[in-house]
C-alpha positions, 0 to 999 in steps of 0.5 A, a space after each residue: 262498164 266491163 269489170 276484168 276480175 268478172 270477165 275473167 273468173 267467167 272465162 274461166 267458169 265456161 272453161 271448165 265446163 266444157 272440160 266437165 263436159 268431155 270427162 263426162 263424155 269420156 266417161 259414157 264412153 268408155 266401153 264404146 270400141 274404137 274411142 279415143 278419150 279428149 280434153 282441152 288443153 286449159 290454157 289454150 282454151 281461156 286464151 280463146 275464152 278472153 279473146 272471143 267469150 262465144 268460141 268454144 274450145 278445140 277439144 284434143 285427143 288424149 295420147 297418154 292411155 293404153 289402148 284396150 283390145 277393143 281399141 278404146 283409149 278411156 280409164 274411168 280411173 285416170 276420168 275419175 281423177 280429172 273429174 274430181 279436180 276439175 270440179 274442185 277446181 270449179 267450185 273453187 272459181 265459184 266460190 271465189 268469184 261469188 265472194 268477190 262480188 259480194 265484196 263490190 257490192 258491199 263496196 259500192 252501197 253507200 255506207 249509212 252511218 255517214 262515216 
């Protein structure tokens, strides 16, 4: 038995992840010469999660940073600021996601009064 809500929140928690993971990447690399910052687009990204759960996203370079003199494209500020908000975002999924199946399982006990 597939349950949707699971399936999707799962998507989504493997979305951000892997977001976690090039804001991070972009991070430890942001004195490297020649860099350019990445992201996924989200929306593509759980699109290709719920169509095929094992794909992983294509990441896409970032086109709105100036470049430094060195060639690298990464403001830790504007990394800093993704990072915050997608893990609040994250949390926020996990948190969510952990209450709703706390909430089936209460659902799905057998109730011992009789009532």
């Amino acid at each position: 038995m597939q349950i949707g809500f699971l399936n999707f929140y799962s998507g989504v928690l493997n979305v951000r992840q892997d977001r976690a993971d090039l804001i991070a990447n972009n991070i430890a690399n942001a004195d490297t010469p020649n860099y350019k910052a990445v992201d996924v687009n989200f929306d593509d990204a759980l699109a290709g999660q719920m169509s095929d759960p094992s794909s992983t996203p294509t990441a896409e370079y970032r086109t709105d940073e100036t470049v430094g003199l060195n060639g690298n494209d990464v403001s830790l500020d504007n990394e800093r600021v993704e990072d915050a908000q997608n893990g609040g975002l994250m949390e926020g999924t996990a948190t969510f996601l952990r209450q709703s199946t706390a909430d089936l399982i209460t659902a799905l006990r057998p109730n011992p009064s009789g009532n």
